[in-house]
MIFINU-929421 format. One record per residue (C-alpha): residue number from 1; chain; z, y, x. Coordinates in nm, 3 decimals, padded with zeros to 5 digits. Layout:
REM MIFINU-929421
drenvex:NUM&lummar:A&pz:Z&py:Y&px:X .
...
***
This chain:
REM MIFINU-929421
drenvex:1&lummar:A&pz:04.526&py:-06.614&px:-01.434 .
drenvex:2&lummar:A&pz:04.639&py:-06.359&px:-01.700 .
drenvex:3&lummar:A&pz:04.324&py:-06.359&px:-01.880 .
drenvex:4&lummar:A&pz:04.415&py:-06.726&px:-01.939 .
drenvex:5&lummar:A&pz:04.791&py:-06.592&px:-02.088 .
drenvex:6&lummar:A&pz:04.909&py:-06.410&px:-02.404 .
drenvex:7&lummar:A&pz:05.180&py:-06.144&px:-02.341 .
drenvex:8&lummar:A&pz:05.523&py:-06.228&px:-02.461 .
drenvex:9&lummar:A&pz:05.844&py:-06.032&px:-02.544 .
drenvex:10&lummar:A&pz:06.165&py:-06.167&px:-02.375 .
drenvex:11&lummar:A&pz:06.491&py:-06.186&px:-02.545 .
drenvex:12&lummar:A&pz:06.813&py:-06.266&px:-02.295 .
drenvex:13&lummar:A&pz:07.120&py:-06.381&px:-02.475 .
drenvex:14&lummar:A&pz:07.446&py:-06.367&px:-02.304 .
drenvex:15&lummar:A&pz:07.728&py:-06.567&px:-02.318 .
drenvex:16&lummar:A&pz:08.038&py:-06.721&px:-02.135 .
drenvex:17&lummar:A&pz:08.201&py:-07.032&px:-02.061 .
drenvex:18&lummar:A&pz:08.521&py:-07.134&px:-02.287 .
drenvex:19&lummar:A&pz:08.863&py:-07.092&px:-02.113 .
drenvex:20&lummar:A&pz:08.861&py:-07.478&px:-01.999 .
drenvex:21&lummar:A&pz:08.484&py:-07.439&px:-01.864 .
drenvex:22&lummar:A&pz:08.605&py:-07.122&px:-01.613 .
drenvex:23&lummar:A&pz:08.913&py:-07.324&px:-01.533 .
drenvex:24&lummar:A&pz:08.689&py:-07.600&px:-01.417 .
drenvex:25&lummar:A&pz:08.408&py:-07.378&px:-01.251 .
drenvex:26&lummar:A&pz:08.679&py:-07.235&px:-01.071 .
drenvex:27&lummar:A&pz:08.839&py:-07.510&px:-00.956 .
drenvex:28&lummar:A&pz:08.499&py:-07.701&px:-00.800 .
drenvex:29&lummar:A&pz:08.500&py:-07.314&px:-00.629 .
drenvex:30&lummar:A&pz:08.791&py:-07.331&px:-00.447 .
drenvex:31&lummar:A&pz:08.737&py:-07.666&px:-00.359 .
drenvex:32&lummar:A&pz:08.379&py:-07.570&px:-00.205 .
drenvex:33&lummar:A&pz:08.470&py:-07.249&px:-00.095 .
drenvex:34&lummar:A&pz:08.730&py:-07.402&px:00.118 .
drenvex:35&lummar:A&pz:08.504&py:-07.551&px:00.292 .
drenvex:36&lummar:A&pz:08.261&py:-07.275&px:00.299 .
drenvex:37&lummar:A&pz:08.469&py:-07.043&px:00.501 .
drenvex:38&lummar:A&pz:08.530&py:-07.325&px:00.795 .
drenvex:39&lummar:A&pz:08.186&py:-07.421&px:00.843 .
drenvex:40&lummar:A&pz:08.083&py:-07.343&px:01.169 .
drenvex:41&lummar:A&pz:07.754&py:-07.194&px:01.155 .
drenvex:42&lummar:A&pz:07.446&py:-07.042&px:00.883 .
drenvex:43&lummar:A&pz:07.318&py:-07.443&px:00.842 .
drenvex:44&lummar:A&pz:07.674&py:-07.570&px:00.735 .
drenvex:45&lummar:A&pz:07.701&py:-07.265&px:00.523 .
drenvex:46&lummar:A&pz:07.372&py:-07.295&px:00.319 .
drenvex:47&lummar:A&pz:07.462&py:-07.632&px:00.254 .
drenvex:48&lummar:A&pz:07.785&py:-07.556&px:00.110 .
drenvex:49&lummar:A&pz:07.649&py:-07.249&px:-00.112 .
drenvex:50&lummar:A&pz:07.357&py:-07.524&px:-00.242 .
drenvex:51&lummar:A&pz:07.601&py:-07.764&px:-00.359 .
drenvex:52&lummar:A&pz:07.843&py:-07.490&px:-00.496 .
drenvex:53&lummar:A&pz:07.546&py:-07.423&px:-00.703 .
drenvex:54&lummar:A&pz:07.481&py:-07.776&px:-00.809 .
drenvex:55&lummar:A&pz:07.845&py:-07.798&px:-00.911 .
drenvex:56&lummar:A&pz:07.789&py:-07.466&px:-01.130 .
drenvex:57&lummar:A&pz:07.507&py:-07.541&px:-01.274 .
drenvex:58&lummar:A&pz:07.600&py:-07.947&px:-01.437 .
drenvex:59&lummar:A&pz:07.898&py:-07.703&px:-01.578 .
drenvex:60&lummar:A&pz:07.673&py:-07.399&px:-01.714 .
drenvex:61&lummar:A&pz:07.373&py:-07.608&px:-01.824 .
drenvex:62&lummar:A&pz:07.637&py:-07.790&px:-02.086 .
drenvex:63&lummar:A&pz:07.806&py:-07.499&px:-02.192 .
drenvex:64&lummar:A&pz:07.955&py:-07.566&px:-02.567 .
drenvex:65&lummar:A&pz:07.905&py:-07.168&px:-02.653 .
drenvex:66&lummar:A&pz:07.480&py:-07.191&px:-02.580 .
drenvex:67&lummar:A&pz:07.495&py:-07.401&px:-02.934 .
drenvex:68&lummar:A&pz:07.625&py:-07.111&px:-03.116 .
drenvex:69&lummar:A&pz:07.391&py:-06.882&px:-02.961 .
drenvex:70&lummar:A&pz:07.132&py:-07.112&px:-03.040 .
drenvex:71&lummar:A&pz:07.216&py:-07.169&px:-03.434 .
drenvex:72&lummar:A&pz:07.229&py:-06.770&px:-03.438 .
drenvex:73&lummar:A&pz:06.848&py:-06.761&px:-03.268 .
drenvex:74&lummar:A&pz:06.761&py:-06.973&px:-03.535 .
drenvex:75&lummar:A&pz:06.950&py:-06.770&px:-03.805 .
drenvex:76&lummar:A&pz:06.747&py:-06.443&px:-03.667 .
drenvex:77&lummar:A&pz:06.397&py:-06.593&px:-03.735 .
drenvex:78&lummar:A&pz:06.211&py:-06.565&px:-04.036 .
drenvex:79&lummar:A&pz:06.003&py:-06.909&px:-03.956 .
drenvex:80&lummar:A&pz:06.066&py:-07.154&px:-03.656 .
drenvex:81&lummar:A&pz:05.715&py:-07.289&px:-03.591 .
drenvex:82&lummar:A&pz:05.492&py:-07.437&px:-03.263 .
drenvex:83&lummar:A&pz:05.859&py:-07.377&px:-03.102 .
drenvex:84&lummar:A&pz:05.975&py:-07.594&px:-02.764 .
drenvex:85&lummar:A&pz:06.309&py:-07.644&px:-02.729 .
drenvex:86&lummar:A&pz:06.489&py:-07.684&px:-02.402 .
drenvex:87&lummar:A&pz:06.820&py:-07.828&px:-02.340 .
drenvex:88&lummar:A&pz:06.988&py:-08.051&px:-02.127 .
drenvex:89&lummar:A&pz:07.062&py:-08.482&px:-02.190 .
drenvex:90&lummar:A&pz:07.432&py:-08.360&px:-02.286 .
drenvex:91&lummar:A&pz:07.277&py:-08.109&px:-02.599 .
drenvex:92&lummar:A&pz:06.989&py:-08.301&px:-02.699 .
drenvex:93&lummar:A&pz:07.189&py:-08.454&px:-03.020 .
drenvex:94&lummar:A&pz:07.366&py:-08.129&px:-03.123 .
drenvex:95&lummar:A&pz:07.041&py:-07.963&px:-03.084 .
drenvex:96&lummar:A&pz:06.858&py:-08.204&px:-03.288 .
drenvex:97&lummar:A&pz:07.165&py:-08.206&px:-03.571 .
drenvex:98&lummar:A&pz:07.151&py:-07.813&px:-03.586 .
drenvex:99&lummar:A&pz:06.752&py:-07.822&px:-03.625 .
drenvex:100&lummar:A&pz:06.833&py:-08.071&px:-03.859 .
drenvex:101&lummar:A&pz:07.057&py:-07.920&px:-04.069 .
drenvex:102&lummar:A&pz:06.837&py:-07.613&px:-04.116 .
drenvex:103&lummar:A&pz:06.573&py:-07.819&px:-04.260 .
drenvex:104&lummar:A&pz:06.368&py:-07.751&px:-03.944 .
drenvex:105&lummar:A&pz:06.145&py:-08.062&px:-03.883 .
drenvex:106&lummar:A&pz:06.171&py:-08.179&px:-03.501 .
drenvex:107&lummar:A&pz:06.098&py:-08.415&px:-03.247 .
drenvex:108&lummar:A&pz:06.196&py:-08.531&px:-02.924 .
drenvex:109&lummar:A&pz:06.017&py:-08.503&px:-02.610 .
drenvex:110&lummar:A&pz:06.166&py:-08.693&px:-02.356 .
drenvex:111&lummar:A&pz:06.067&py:-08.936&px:-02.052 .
drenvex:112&lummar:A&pz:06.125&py:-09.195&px:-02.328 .
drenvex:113&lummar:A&pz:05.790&py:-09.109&px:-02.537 .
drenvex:114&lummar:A&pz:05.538&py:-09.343&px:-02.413 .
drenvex:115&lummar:A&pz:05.235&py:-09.230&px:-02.218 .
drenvex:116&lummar:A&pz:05.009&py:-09.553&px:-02.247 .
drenvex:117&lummar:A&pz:04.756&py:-09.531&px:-02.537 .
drenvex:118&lummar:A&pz:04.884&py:-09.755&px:-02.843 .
drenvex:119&lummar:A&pz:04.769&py:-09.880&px:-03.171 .
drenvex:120&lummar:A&pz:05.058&py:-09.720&px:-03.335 .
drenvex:121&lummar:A&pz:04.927&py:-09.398&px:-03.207 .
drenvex:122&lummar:A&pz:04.547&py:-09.435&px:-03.379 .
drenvex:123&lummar:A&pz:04.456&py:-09.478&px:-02.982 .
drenvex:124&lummar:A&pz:04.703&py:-09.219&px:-02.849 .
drenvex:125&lummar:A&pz:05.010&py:-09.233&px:-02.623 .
drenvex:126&lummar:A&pz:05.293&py:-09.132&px:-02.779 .
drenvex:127&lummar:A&pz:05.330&py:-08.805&px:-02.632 .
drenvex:128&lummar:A&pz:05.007&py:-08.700&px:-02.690 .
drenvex:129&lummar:A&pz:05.042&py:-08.792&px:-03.103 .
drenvex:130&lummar:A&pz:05.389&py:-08.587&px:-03.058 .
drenvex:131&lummar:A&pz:05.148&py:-08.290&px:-02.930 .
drenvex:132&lummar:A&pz:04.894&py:-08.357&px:-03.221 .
drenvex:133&lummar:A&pz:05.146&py:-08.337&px:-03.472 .
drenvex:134&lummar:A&pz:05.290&py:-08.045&px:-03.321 .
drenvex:135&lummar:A&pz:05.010&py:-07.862&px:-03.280 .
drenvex:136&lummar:A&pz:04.879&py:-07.960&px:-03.640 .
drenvex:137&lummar:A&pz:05.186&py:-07.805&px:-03.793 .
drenvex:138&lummar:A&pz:05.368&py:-08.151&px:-03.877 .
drenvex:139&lummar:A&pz:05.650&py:-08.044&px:-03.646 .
drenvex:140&lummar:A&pz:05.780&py:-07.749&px:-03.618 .
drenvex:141&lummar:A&pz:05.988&py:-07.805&px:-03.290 .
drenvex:142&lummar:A&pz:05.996&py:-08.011&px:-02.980 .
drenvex:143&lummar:A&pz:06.299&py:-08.061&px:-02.830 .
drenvex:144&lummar:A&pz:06.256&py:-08.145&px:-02.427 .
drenvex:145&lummar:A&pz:06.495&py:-08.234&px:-02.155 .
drenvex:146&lummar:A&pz:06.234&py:-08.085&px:-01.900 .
drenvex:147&lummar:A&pz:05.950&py:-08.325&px:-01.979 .
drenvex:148&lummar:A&pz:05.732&py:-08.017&px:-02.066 .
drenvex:149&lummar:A&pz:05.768&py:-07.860&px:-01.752 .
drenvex:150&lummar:A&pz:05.487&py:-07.978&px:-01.575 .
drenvex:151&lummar:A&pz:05.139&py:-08.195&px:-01.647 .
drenvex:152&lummar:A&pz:05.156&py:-08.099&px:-02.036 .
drenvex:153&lummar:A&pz:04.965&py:-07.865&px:-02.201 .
drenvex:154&lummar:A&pz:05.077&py:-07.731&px:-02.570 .
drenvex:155&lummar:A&pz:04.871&py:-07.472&px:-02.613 .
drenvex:156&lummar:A&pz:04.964&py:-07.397&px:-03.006 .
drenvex:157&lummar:A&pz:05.341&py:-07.348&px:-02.896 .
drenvex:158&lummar:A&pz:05.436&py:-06.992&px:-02.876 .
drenvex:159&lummar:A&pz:05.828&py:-06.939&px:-02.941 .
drenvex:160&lummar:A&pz:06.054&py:-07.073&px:-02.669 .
drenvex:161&lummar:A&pz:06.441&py:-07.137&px:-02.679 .
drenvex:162&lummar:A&pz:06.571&py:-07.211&px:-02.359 .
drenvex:163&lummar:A&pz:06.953&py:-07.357&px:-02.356 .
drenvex:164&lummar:A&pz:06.888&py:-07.515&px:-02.040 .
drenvex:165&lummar:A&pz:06.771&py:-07.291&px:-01.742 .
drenvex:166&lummar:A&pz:06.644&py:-07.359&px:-01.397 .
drenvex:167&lummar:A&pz:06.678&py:-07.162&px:-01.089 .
drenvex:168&lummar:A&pz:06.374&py:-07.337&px:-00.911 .
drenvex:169&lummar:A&pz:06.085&py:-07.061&px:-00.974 .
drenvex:170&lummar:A&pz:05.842&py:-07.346&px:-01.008 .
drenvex:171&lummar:A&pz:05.994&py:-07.517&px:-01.213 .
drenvex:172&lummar:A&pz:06.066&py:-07.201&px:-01.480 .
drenvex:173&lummar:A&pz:05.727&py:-07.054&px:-01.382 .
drenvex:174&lummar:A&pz:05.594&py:-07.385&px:-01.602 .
drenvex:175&lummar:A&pz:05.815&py:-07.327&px:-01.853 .
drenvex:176&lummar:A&pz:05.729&py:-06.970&px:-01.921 .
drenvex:177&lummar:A&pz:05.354&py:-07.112&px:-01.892 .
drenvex:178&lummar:A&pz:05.391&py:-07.342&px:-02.194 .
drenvex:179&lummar:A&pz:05.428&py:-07.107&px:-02.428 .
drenvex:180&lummar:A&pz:05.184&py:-06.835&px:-02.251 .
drenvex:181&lummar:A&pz:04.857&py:-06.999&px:-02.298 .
drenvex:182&lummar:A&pz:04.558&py:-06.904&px:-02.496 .
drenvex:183&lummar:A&pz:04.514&py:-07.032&px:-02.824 .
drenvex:184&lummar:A&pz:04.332&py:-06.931&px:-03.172 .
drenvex:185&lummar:A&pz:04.505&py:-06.692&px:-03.376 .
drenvex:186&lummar:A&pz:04.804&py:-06.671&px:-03.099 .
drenvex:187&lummar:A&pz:04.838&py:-06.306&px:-03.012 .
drenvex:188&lummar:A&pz:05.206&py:-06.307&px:-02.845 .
drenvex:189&lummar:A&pz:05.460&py:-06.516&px:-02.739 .
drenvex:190&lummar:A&pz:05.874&py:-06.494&px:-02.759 .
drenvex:191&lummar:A&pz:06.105&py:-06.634&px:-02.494 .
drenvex:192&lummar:A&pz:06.480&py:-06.676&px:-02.644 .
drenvex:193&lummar:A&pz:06.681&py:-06.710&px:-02.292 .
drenvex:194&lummar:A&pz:07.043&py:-06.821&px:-02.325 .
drenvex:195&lummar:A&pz:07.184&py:-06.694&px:-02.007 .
drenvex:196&lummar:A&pz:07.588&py:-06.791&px:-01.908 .
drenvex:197&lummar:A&pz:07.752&py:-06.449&px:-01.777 .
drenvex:198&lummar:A&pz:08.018&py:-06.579&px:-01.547 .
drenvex:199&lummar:A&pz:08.362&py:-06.371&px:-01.569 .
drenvex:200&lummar:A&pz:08.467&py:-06.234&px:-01.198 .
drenvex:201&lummar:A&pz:08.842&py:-06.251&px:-01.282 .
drenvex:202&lummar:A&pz:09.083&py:-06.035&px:-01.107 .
drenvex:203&lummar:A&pz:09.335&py:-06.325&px:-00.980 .
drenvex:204&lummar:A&pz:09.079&py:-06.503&px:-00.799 .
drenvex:205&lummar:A&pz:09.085&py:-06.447&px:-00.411 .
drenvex:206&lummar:A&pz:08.829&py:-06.196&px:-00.282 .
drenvex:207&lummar:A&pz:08.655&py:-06.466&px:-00.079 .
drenvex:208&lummar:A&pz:08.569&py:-06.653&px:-00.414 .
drenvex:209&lummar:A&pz:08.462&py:-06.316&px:-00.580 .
drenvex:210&lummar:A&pz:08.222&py:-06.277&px:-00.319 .
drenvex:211&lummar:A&pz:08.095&py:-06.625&px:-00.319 .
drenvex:212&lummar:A&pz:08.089&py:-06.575&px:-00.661 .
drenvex:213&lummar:A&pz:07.816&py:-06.223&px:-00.658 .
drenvex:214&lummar:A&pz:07.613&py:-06.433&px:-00.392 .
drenvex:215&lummar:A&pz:07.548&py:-06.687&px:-00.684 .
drenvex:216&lummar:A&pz:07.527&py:-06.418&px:-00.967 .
drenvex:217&lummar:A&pz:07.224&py:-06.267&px:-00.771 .
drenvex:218&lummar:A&pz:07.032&py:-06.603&px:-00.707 .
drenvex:219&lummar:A&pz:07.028&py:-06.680&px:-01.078 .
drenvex:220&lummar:A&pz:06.929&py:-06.303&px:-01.198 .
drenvex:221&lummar:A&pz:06.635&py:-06.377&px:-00.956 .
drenvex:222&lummar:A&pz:06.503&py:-06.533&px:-01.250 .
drenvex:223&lummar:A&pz:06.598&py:-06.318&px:-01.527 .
drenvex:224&lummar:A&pz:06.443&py:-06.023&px:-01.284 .
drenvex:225&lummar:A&pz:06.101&py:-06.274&px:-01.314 .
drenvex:226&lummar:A&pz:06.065&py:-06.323&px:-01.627 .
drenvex:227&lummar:A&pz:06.218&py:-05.964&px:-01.747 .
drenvex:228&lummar:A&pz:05.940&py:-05.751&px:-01.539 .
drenvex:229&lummar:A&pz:05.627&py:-05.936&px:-01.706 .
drenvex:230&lummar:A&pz:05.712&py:-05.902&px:-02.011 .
drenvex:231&lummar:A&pz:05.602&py:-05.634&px:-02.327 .
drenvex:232&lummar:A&pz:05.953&py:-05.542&px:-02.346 .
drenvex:233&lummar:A&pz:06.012&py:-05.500&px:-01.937 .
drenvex:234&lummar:A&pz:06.178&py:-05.178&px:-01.932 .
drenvex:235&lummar:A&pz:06.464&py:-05.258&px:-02.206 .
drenvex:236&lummar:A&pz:06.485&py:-05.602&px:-02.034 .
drenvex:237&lummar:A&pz:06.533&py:-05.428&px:-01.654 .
drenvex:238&lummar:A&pz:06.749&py:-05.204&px:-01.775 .
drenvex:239&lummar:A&pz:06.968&py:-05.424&px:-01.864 .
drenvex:240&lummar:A&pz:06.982&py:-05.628&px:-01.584 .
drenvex:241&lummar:A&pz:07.057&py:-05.302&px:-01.389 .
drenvex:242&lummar:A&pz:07.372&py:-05.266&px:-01.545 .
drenvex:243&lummar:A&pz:07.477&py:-05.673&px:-01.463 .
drenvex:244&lummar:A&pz:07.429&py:-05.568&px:-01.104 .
drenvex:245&lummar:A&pz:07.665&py:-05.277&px:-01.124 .
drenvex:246&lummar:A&pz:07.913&py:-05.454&px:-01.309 .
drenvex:247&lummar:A&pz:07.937&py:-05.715&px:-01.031 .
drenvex:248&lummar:A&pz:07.835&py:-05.505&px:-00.768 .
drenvex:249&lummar:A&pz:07.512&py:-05.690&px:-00.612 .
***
């Protein structure tokens, strides 16, 4: 399957929650970890840990400080072209105004863009004239609430910004593989991944803490993934080497 991929540097950016984003995080963590430490055996235990990671996530995924990281991504390029965007239902409007007011041409590409062929569309659904344009330069981003993860094939696209992360390998196996395919004149690819570092504060109990590293190490899973296939693996590793001392996993 590499033969059908282009390699790509990978470019983590880290960033934290605002004081009144921890306060809630922390709060849905007592709450669950309450109830963590009663259960009564491994089943009751996995179930809590899933949802405390549910409850973590709808708070990371919206995080207000992944728009300035983003508008500084932006700032760092010399062009923004054949880019996919990815960001959750909550940033899809700020996203679009900060594209917007860098005179960076854009579209939506949500569950909303048709998939029957129209008229409007000289024959084509609407996603598939999205893609045209796109790939025929017309755009210069797409901006997707996970609609490109799977079944769509944008082969031109080869700078990714991802605001909105999942932990599900599949699911950010096919993101990675959006921008990774073959295409004329497409040598390399660049993965911008805007990565919440949670804050292990001192004045929360030890159980939480611990709770806490457990969750830390599922999501670096990723970041491990997509960190030791790419051209820059060794900077990228090394890196995560020092997260994992830092919190101890």
């Amino acid at each position: 399957k590499a033969g059908y991929l282009v390699p790509y540097i990978y470019v983590p950016h880290f960033t934290y929650l605002t004081p009144e984003e921890m306060t809630r995080y922390e709060e849905e963590t007592r709450k669950i970890a309450k109830a963590y430490y009663r259960s009564k055996n491994d089943d009751e235990k996995d179930e809590i840990f899933t949802l405390l990671c549910i409850k973590r996530q709808k708070i990371i995924r919206n995080a207000q400080n992944k728009l300035a990281v983003f508008e500084k991504i932006l700032d760092s390029l010399k062009e923004v072209k054949y880019c996919l965007v990815y960001c959750s239902p909550h940033q899809i409007h700020a996203v679009q105004d900060i594209l917007n007011h860098k005179n960076i041409i854009q579209h939506k590409f949500t569950e909303r863009e048709g998939i029957r062929p129209s008229s409007r569309f000289a024959g084509l659904s609407e996603r598939e004239f999205l893609i045209k344009q796109f790939s025929e330069g017309t755009y210069n981003a797409l901006v997707s609430m996970r609609c490109l993860d799977e079944g769509v094939d944008v082969p031109p696209a080869r700078l990714a910004i991802m605001l909105d992360n999942s932990g599900n390998p599949r699911e950010y196996i096919q993101r990675r593989g959006r921008v990774l395919r073959k295409f004329p004149g497409k040598q390399q690819a660049v993965i911008h991944d805007i990565i919440v570092e949670p804050i292990l504060r001192t004045t929360i109990p030890q159980e939480l803490r611990e709770l806490e590293r457990k969750i830390i190490a599922k999501e670096l899973a990723r970041y491990r993934d997509f960190a030791s296939s790419a051209q820059n693996s060794s900077e990228c590793l090394e890196m995560m080497a020092n997260l994992e001392a830092m919190y101890g996993i």
